[in-house]
Residue frames as a rotation matrix with the C-alpha (Angstrom) as fourth column:
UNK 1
-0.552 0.458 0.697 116.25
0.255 -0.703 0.664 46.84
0.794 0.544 0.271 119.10
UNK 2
-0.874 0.447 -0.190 114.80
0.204 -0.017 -0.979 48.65
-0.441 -0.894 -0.076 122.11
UNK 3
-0.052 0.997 0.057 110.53
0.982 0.061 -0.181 49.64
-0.184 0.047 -0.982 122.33
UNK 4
-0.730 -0.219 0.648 109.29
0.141 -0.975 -0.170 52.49
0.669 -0.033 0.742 121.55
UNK 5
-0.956 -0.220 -0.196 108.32
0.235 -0.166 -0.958 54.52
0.178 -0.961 0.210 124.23
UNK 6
-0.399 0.915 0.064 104.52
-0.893 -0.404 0.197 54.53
0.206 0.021 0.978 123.35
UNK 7
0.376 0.324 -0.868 104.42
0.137 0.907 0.398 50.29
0.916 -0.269 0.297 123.74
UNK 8
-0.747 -0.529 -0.402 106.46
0.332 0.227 -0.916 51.00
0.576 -0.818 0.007 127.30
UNK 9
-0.574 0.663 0.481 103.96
-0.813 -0.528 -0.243 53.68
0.093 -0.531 0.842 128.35
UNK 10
0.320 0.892 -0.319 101.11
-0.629 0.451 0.633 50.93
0.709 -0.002 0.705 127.62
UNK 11
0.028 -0.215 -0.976 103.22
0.339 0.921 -0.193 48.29
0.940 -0.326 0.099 129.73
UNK 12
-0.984 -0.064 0.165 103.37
-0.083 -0.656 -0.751 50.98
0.156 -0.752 0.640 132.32
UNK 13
-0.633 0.640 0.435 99.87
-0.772 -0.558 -0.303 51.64
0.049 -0.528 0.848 132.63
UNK 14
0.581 0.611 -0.538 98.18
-0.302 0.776 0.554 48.00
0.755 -0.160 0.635 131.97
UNK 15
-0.401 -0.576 -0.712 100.92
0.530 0.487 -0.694 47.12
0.747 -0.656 0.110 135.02
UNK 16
-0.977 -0.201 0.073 99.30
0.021 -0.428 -0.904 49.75
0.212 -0.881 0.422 137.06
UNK 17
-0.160 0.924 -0.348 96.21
-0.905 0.003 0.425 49.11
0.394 0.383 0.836 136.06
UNK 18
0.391 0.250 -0.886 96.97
0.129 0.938 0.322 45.21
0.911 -0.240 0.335 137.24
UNK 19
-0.771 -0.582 -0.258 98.48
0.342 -0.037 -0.939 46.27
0.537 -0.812 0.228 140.72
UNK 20
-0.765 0.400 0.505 95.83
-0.632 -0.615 -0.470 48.37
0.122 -0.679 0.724 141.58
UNK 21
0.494 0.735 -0.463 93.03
-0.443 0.672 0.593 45.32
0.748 -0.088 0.658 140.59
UNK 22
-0.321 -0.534 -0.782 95.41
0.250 0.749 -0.614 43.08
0.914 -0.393 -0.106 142.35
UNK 23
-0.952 -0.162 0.258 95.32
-0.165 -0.438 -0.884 45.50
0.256 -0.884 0.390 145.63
UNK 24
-0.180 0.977 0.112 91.56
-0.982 -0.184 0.029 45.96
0.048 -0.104 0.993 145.35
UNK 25
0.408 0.457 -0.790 91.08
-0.234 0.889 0.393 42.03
0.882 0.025 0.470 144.99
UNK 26
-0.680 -0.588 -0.438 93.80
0.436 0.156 -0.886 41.51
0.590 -0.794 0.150 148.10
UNK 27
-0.847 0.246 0.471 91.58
-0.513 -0.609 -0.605 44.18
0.138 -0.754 0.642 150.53
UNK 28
0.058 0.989 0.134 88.30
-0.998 0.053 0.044 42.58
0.037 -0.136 0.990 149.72
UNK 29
0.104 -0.344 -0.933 89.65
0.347 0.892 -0.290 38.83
0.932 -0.293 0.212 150.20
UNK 30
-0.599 -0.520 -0.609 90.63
0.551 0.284 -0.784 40.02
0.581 -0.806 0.117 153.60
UNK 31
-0.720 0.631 0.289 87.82
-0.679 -0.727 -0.102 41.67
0.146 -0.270 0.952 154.21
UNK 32
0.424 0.798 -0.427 85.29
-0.695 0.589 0.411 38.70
0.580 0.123 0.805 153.61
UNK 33
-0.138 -0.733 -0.666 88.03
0.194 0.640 -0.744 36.70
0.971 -0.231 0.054 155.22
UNK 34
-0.958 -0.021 0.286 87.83
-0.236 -0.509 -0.828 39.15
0.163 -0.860 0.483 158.59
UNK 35
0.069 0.975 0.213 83.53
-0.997 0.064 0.031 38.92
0.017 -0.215 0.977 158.28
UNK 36
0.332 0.263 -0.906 83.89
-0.128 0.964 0.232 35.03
0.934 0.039 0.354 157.92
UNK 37
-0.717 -0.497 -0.489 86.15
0.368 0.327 -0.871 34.74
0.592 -0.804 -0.051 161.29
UNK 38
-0.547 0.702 0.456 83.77
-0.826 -0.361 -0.434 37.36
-0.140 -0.614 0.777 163.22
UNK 39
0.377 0.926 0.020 80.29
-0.881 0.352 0.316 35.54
0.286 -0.137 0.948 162.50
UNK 40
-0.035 -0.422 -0.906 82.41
0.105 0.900 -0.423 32.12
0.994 -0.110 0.013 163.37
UNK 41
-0.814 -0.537 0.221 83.96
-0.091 -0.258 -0.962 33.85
0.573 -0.803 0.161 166.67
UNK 42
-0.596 0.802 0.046 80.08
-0.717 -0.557 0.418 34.61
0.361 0.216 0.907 166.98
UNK 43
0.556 0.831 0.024 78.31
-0.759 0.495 0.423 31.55
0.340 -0.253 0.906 167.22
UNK 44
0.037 -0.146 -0.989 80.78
0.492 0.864 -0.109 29.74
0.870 -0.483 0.104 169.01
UNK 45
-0.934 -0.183 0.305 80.17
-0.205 -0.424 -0.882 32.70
0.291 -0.887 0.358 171.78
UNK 46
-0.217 0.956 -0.200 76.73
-0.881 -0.104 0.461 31.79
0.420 0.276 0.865 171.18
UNK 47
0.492 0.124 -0.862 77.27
0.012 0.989 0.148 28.06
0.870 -0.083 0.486 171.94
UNK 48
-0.871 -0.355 -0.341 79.28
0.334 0.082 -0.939 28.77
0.361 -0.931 0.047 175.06
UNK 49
-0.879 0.179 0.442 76.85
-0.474 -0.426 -0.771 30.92
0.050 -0.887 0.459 176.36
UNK 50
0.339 0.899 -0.276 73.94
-0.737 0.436 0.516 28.31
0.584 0.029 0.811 176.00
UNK 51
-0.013 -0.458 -0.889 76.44
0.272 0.854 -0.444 26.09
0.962 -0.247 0.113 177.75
UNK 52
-0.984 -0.178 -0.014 77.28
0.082 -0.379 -0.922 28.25
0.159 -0.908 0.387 180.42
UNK 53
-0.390 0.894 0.223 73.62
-0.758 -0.449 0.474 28.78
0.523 0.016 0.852 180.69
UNK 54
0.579 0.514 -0.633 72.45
-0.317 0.857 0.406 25.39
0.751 -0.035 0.659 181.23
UNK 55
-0.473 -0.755 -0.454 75.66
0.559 0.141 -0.817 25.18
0.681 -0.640 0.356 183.87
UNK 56
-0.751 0.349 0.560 73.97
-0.394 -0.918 0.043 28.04
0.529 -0.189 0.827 185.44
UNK 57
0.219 0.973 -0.076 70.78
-0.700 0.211 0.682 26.35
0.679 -0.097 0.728 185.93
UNK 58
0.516 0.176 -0.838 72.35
0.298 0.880 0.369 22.98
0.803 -0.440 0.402 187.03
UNK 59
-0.694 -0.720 0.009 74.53
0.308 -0.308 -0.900 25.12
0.651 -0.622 0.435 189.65
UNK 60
-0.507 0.718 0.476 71.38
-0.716 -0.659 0.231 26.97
0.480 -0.224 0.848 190.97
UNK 61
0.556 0.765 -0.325 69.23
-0.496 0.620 0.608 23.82
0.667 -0.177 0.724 191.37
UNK 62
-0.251 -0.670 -0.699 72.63
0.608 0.453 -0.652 22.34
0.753 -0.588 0.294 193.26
UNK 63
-0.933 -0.358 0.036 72.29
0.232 -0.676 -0.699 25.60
0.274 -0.644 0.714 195.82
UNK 64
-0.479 0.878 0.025 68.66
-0.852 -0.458 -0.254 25.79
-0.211 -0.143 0.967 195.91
UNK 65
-0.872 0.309 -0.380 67.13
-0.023 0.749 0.663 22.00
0.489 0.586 -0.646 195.84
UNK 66
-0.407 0.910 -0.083 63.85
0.630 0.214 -0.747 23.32
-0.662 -0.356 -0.660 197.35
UNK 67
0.514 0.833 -0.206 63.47
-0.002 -0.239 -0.971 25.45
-0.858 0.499 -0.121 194.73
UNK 68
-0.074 -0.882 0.465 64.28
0.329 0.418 0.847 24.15
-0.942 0.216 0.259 191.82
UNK 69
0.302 0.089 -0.949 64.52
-0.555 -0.793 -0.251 25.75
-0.775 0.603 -0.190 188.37
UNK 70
-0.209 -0.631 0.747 64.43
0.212 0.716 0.665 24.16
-0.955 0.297 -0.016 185.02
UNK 71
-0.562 0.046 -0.826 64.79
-0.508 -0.807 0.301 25.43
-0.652 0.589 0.477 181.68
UNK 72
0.576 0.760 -0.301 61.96
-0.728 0.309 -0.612 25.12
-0.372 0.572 0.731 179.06
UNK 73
-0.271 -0.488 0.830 62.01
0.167 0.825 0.539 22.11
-0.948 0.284 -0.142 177.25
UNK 74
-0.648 -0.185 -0.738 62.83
-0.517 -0.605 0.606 22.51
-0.559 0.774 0.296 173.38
UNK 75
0.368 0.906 -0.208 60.29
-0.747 0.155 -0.646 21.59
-0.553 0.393 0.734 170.85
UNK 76
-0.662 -0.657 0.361 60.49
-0.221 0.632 0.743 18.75
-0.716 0.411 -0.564 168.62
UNK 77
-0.615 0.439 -0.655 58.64
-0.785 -0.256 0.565 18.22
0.080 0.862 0.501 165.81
UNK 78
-0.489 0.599 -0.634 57.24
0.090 0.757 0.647 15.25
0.867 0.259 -0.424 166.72
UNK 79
-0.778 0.498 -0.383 55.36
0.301 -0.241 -0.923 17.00
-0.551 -0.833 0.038 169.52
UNK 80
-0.445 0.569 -0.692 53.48
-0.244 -0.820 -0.517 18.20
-0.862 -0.061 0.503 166.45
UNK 81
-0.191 -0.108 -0.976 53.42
-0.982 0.032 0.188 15.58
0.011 0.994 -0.112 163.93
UNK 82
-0.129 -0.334 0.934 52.86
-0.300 0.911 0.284 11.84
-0.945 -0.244 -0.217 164.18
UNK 83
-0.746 -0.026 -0.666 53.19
-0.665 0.076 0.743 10.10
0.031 0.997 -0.074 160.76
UNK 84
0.626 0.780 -0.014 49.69
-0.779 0.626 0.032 8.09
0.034 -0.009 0.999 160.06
UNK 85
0.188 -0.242 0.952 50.72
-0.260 0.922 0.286 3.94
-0.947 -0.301 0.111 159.41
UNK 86
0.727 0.341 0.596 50.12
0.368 0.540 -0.757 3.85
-0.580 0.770 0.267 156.76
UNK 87
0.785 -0.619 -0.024 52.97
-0.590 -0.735 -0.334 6.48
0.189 0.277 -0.942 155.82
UNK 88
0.131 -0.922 0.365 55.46
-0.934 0.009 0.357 4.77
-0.332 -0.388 -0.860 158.11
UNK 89
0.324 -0.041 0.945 54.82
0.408 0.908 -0.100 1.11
-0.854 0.418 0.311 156.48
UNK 90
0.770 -0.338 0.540 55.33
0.433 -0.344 -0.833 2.94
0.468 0.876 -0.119 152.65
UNK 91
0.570 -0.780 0.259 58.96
-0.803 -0.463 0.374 3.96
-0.172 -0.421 -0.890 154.37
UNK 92
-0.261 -0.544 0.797 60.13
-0.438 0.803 0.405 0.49
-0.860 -0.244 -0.448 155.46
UNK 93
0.571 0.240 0.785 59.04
0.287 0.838 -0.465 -0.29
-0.769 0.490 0.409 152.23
UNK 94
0.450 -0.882 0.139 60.99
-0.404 -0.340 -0.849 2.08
0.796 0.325 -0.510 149.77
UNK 95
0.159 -0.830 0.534 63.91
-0.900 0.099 0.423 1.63
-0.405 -0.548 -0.732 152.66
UNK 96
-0.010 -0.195 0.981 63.81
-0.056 0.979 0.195 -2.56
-0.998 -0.053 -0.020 151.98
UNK 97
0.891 -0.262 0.372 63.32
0.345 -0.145 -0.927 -1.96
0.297 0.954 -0.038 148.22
UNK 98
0.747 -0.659 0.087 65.81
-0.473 -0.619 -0.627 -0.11
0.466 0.427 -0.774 147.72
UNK 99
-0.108 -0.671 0.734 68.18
-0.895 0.386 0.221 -2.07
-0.432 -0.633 -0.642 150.24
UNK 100
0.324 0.507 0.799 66.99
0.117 0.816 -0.566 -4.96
-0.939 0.277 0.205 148.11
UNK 101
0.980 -0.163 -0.112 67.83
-0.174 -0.442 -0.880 -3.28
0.094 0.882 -0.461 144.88
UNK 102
0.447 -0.881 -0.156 71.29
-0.882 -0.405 -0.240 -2.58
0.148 0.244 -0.958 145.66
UNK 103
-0.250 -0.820 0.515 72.34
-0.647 0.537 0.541 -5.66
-0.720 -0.198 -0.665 147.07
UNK 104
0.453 0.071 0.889 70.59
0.512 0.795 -0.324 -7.54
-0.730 0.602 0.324 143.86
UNK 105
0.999 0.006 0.035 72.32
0.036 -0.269 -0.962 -5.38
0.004 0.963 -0.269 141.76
UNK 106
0.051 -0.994 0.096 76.00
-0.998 -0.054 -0.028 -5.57
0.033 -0.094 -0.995 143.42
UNK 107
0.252 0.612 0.750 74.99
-0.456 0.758 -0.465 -9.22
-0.853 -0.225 0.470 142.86
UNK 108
0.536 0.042 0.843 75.01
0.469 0.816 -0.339 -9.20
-0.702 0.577 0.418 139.75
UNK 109
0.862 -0.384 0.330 77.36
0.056 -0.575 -0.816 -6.74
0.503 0.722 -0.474 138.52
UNK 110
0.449 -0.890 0.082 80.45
-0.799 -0.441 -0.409 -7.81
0.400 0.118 -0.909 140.88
């Protein structure tokens, strides 16, 4: 018994209807796909050129060791922070608890 030709039409158009989603999902996957590689490509040109930079410098100071040139020095947080004692003793305690904990509890459960 063949379809009639009003259940084909629907299979027709929900098929073009799923090709064209398909297409539209396929472009914008390879689109977000293309922006993920760029900003990658990106910050490893970034990370060379802080290398090559810092080559730069140590080439410069090689060719010039009366005048020598050295690049700022990066911040660290503990240029701006010291923890009181009383802070860093309540550390090494929770740390030794807890390191205490686990090995009395793999102790007594294996």
């Amino acid at each position: 018994m063949a379809r009639p030709r009003w259940m084909k039409k629907r299979h027709d158009e929900a098929l073009e209807a799923y090709e064209a989603a398909q297409a539209r999902y396929t472009q914008g996957r390879t689109k977000l796909l293309d922006w993920i590689e760029t900003k990658r490509e990106i910050k490893a040109q970034a990370k060379q050129n802080f290398t090559n930079t810092d080559y730069a410098f140590k080439l410069y100071n090689q060719a010039h060791p009366d005048r020598q040139m050295t690049p700022p020095k990066e911040p660290k947080f503990s240029d701006f922070y010291q923890p009181s004692e009383k802070q860093t003793q309540g550390e090494l305690l929770f740390v030794g608890g807890g390191a205490f904990a686990l090995a009395y509890a793999a102790f007594c459960f294996l």
